[in-house]
MARKE-411258 format. One record per residue (C-alpha): residue number from 1; residue in one letter; x, y, z. Coordinates in steps of 0.02 Angstrom, whole numbers, plus 50000, padded with zeros to 5 digits. Last residue first. Layout:
N
<r seq="NUM" type="A" px="X" py="Y" pz="Z"/>
...
//
This chain:
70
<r seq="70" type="X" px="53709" py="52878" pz="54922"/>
<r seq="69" type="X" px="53838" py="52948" pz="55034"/>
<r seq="68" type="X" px="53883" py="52892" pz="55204"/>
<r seq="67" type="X" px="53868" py="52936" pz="55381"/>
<r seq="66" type="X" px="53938" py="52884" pz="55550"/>
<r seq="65" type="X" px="54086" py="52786" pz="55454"/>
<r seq="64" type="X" px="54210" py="52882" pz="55537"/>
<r seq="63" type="X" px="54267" py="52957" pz="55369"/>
<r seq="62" type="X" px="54136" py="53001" pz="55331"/>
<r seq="61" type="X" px="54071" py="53103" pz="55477"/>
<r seq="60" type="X" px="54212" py="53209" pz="55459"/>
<r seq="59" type="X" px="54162" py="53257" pz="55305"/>
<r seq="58" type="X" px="54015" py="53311" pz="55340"/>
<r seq="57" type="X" px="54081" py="53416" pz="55492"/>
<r seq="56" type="X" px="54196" py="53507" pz="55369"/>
<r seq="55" type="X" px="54064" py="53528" pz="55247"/>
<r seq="54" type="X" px="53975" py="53609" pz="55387"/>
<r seq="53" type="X" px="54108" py="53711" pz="55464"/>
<r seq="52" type="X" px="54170" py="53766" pz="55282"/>
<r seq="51" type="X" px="53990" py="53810" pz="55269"/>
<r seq="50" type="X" px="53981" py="53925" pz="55419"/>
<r seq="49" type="X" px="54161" py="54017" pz="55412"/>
<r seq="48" type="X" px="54089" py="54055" pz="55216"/>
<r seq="47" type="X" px="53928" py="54136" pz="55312"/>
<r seq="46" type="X" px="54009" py="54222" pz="55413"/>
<r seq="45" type="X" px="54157" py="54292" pz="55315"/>
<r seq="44" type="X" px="53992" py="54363" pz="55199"/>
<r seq="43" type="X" px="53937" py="54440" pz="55348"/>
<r seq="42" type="X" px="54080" py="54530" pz="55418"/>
<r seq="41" type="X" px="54113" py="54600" pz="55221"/>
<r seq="40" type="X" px="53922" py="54649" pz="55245"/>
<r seq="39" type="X" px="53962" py="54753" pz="55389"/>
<r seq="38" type="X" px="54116" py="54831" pz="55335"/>
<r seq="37" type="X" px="54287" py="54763" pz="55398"/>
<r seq="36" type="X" px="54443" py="54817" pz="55475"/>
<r seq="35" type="X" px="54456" py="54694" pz="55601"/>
<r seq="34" type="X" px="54291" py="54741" pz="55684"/>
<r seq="33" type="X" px="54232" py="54935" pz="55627"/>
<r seq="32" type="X" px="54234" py="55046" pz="55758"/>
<r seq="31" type="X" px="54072" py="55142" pz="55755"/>
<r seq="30" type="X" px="54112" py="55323" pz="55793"/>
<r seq="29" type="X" px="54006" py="55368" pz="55954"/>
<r seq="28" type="X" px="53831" py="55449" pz="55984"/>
<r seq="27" type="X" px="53780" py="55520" pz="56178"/>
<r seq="26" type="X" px="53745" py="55698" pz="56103"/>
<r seq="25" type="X" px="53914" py="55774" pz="56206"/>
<r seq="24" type="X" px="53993" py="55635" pz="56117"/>
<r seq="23" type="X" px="53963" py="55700" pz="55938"/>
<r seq="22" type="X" px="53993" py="55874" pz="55987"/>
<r seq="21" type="X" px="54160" py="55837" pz="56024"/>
<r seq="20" type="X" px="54188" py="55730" pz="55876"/>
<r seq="19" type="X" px="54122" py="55898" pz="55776"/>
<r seq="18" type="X" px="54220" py="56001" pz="55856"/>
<r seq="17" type="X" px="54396" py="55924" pz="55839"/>
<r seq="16" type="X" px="54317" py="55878" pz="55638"/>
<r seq="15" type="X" px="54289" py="56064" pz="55611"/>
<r seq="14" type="X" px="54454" py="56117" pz="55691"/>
<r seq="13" type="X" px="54578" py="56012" pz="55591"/>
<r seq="12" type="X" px="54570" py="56104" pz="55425"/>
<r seq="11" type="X" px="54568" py="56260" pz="55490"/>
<r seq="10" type="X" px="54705" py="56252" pz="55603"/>
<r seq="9" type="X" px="54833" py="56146" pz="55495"/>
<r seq="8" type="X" px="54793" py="56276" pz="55368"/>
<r seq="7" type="X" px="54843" py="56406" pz="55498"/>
<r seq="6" type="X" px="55004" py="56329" pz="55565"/>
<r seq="5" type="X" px="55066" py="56265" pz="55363"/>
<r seq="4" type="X" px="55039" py="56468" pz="55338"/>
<r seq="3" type="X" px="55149" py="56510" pz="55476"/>
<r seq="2" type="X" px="55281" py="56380" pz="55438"/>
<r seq="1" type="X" px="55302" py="56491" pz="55266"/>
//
């Protein structure tokens, strides 16, 4: 019973073992993704981290009287 566990354990983990392998022998490596997010997820937390820091910055600018609306 063990024995068969062994050889799928085998087989299933020697394609990807080889493949890695081969990937760094070609000078390519895994992208890690930064904090566990896709490209465009990175992107659209950009862009909301830039308006909050405009509306922010706005609204700072109120309140010391610098600016004003209307």
């Amino acid at each position: 019973m063990f024995e068969e566990f062994r050889k799928q354990l085998d087989y299933t983990t020697a394609p990807e073992d080889h493949r890695h392998d081969q990937l760094l022998v070609d000078g390519f490596h895994e992208e890690k993704p930064f904090l566990g997010m896709s490209p465009a997820q990175r992107f659209i937390f950009a862009l909301l981290f830039l308006m909050m820091t405009v509306i922010l910055g706005v609204c700072l600018l109120i309140v010391t009287h610098r600016s004003f609306l209307g």
